[in-house]
Kinemage of the C-alpha trace (Angstrom):
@kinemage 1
@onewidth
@group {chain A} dominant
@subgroup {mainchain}
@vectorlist {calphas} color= white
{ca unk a 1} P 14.450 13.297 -13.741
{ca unk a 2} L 16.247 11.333 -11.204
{ca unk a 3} L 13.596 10.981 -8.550
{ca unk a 4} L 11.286 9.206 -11.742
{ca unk a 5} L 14.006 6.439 -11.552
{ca unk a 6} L 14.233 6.224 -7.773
{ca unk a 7} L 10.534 6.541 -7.588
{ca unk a 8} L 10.213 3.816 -9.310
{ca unk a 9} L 12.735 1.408 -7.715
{ca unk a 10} L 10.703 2.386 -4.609
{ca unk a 11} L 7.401 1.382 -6.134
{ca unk a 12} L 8.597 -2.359 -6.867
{ca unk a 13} L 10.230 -2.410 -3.263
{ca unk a 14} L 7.346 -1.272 -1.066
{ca unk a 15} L 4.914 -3.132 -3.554
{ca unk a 16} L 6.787 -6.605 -2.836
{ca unk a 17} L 6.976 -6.137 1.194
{ca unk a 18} L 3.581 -4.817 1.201
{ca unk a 19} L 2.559 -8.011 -0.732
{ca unk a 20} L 4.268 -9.845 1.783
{ca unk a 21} L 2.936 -8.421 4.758
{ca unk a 22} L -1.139 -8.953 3.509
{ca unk a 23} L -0.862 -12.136 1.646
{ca unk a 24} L -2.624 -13.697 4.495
{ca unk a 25} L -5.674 -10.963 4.307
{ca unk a 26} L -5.199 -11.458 0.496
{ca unk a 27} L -5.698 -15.310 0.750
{ca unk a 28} L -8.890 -14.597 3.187
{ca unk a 29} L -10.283 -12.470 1.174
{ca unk a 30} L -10.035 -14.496 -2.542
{ca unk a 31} L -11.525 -17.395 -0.487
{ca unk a 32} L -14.418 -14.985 0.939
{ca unk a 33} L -15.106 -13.396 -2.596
{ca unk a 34} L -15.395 -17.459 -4.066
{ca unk a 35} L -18.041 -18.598 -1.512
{ca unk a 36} L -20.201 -15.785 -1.715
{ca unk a 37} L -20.850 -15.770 -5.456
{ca unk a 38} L -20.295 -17.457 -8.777
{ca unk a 39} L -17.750 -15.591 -10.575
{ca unk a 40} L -13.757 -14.512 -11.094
{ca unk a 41} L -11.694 -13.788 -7.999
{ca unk a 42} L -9.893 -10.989 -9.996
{ca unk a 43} L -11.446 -8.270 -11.665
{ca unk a 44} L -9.393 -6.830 -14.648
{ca unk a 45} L -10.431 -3.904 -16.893
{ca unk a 46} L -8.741 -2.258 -19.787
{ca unk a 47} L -7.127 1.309 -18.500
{ca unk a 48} L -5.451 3.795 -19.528
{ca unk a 49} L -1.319 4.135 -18.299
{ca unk a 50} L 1.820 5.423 -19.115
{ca unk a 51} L 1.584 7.438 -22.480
{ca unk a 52} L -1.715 6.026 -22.999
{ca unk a 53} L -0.851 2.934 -23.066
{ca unk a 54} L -4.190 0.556 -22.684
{ca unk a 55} L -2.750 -2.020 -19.299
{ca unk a 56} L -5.641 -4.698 -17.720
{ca unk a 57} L -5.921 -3.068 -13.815
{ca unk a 58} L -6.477 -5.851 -11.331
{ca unk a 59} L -9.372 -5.551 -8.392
{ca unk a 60} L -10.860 -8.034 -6.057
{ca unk a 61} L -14.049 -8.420 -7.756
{ca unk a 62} L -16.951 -6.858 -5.406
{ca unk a 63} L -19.828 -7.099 -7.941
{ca unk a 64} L -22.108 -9.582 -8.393
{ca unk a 65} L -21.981 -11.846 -11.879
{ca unk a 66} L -24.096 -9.440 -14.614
{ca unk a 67} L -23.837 -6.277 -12.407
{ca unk a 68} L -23.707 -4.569 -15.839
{ca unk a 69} L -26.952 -4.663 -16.295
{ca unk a 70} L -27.580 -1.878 -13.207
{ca unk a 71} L -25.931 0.624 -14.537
{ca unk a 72} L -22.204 1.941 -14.708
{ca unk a 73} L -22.231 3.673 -11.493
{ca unk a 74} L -22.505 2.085 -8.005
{ca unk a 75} L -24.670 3.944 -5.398
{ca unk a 76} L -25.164 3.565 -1.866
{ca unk a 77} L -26.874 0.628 -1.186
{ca unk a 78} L -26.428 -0.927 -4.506
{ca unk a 79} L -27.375 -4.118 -4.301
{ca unk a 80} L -25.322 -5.024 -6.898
{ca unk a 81} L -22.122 -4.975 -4.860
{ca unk a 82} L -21.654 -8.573 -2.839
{ca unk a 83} L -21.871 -8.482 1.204
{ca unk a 84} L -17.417 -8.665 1.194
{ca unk a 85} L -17.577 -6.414 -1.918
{ca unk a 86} L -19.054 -3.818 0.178
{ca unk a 87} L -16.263 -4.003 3.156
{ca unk a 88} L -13.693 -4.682 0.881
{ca unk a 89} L -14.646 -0.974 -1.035
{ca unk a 90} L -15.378 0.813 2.169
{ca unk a 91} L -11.939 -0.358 2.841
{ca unk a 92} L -10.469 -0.327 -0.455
{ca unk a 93} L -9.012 -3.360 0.166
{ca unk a 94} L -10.300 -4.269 -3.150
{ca unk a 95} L -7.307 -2.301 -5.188
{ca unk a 96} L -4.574 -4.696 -3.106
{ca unk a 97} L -4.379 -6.894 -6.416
{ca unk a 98} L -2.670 -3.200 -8.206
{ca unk a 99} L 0.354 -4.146 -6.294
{ca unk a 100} L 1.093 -6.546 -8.975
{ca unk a 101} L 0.099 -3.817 -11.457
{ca unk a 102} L 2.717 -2.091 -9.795
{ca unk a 103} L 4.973 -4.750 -9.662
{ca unk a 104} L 4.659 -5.699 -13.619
{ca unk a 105} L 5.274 -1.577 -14.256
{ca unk a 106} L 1.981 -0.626 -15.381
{ca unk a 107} L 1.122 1.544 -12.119
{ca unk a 108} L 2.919 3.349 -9.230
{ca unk a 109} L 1.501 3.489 -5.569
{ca unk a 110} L 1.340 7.306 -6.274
{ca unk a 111} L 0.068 8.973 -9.754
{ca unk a 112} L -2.970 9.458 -11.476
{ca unk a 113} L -6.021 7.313 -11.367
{ca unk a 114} L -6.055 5.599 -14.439
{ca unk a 115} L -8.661 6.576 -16.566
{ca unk a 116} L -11.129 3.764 -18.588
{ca unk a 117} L -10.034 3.462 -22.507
{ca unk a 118} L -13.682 5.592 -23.192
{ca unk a 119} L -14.667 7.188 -20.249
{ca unk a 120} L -14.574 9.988 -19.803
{ca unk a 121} L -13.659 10.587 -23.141
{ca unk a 122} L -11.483 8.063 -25.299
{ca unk a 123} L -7.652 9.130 -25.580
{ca unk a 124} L -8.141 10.738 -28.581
{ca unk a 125} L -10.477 13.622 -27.274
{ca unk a 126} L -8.589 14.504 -24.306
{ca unk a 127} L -6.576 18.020 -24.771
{ca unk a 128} L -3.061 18.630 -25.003
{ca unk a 129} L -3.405 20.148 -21.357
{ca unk a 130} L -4.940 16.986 -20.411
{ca unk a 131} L -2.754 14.462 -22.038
{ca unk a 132} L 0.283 15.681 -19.544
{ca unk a 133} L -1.789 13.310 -16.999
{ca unk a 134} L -0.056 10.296 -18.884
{ca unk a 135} L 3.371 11.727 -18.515
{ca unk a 136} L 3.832 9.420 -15.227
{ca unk a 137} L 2.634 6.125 -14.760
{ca unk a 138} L -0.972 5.955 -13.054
{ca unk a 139} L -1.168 5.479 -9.358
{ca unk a 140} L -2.817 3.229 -6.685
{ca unk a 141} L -3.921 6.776 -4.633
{ca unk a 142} L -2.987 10.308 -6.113
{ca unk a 143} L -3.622 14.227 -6.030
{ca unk a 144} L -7.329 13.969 -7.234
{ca unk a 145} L -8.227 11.134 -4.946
{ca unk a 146} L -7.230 13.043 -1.590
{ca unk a 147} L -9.303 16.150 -3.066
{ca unk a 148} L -12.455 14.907 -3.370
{ca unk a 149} L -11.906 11.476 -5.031
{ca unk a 150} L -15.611 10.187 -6.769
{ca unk a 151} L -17.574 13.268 -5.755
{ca unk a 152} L -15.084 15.584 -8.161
{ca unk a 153} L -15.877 16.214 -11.375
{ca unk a 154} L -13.376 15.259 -14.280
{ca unk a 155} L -12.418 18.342 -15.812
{ca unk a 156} L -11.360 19.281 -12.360
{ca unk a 157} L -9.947 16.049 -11.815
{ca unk a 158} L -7.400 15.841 -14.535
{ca unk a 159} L -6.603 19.012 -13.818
{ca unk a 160} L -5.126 17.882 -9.651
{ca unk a 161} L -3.534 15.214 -12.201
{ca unk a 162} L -1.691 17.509 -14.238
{ca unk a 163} L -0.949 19.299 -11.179
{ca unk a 164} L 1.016 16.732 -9.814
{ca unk a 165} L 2.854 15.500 -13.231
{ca unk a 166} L 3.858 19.311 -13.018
{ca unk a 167} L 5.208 18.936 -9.397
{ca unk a 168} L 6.367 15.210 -9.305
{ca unk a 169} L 8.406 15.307 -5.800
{ca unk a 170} L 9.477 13.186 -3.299
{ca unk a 171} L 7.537 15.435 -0.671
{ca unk a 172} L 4.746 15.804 -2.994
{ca unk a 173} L 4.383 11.884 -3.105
{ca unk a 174} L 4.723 11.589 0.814
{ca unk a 175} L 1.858 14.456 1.097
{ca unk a 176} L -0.471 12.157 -0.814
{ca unk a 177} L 0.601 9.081 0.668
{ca unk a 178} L -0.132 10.177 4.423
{ca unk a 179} L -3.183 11.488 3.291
{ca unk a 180} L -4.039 8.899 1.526
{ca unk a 181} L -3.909 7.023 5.024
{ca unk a 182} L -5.991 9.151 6.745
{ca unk a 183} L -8.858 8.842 4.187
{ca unk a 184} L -8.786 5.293 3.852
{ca unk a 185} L -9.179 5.043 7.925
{ca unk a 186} L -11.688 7.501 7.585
{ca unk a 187} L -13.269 5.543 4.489
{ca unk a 188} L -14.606 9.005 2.795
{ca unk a 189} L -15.278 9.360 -0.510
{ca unk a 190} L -15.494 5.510 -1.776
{ca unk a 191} L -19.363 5.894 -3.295
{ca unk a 192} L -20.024 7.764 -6.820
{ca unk a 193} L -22.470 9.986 -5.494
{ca unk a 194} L -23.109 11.629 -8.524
{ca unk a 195} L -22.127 10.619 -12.570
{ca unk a 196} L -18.846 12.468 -12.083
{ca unk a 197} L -18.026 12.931 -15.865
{ca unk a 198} L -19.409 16.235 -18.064
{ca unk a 199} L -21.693 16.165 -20.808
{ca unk a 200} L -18.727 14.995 -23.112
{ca unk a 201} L -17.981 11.735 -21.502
{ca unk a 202} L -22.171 11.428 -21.961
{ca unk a 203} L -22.177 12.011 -25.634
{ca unk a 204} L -19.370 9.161 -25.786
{ca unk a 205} L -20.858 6.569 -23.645
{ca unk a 206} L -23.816 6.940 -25.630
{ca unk a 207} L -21.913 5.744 -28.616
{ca unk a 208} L -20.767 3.111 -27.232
{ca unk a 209} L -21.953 -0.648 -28.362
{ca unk a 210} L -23.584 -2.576 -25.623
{ca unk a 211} L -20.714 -5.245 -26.264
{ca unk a 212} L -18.564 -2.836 -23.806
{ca unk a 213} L -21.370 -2.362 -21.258
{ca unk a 214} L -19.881 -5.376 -19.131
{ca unk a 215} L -16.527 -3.617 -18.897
{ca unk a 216} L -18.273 -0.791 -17.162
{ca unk a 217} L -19.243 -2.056 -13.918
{ca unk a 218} L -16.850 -0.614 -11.992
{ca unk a 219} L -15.091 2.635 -12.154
């Protein structure tokens, strides 16, 4: 498809201006996230990309050192999350650092959330159906996350994924970007409010050894 190839010229265009544009907000913010707390700038986290592919996704870390041990999902109020790790959620300015992602060709600003290697299921257990979700490379913002976001469950999340692999568009993408806008300035649905994932992505986390606990602390 031609717009795949023009999408993606776009991606590394708009990524490198937008870089541009908030390197000062990025520099305020690294230097924010060091004085507050003991820990890594940068958070990175195995995911899930382009054919399954397992990439390292970069965040501004907004956890507190050890935030593992509370759990994998973040609640309102959790006083895990750091005083700027709250704002820079509620503001998502904490998924800035994907614009290298983007950059390096692991992500787009518009696809599919990438997914954690195990939750909520590991590669292998996902259906043919599903698997169409890695078709495209994963996105900063896409379908799911102006429908709901956190407070969706997955089944019904991969399926607004596959959805959108199915009607990749330059109209479709512009839909979800200006959307995408208005939620952020609204700053709705940024809190799990719920454990999102079905009973199969439970039976898998139970398997999993504590050893991979720490990689968890952030969806």
């Amino acid at each position: 498809m031609v717009y795949r190839k023009i999408k993606r010229i776009l991606d590394i265009i708009l990524s490198l201006i937008g870089l541009i544009i908030i390197s000062p907000l990025l520099i305020i913010v690294a230097i924010a996230i060091k004085l507050e707390s003991k820990g890594p700038i940068i958070f990175k986290q195995d995911r899930l990309g382009l054919y399954g592919e397992v990439f390292k996704i970069y965040k501004f870390r907004s956890m507190c050192v050890g935030a593992e041990k509370g759990g994998v999902y973040e609640t309102k109020g959790d006083s895990r999350v750091t005083r700027i790790g709250k704002f820079i959620r509620k503001t998502s300015i904490d998924e800035f650092p994907q614009f290298f992602n983007i950059i390096k060709g692991d992500m787009s600003i518009i696809g599919p959330r990438p997914t954690l290697t195990y939750h909520p299921w590991p590669l292998a257990e996902y259906t043919e159906f599903q698997k169409k979700r890695f078709k495209v490379r994963p996105g900063v913002t896409g379908w799911a996350q102006i429908n709901g976001r956190k407070d969706v469950p997955w089944d019904r999340r991969i399926e607004y994924d596959v959805e959108y692999v199915e009607n990749l568009s330059f109209t479709f993408d512009i839909k979800i970007f200006l959307r995408t806008i208005l939620k952020v300035i609204a700053m709705k649905d940024n809190v799990n409010v719920r454990e999102t994932a079905g009973s199969t992505s439970m039976k898998v986390q139970e398997t999993i050894s504590t050893s991979t606990i720490e990689e968890r602390r952030k969806k």
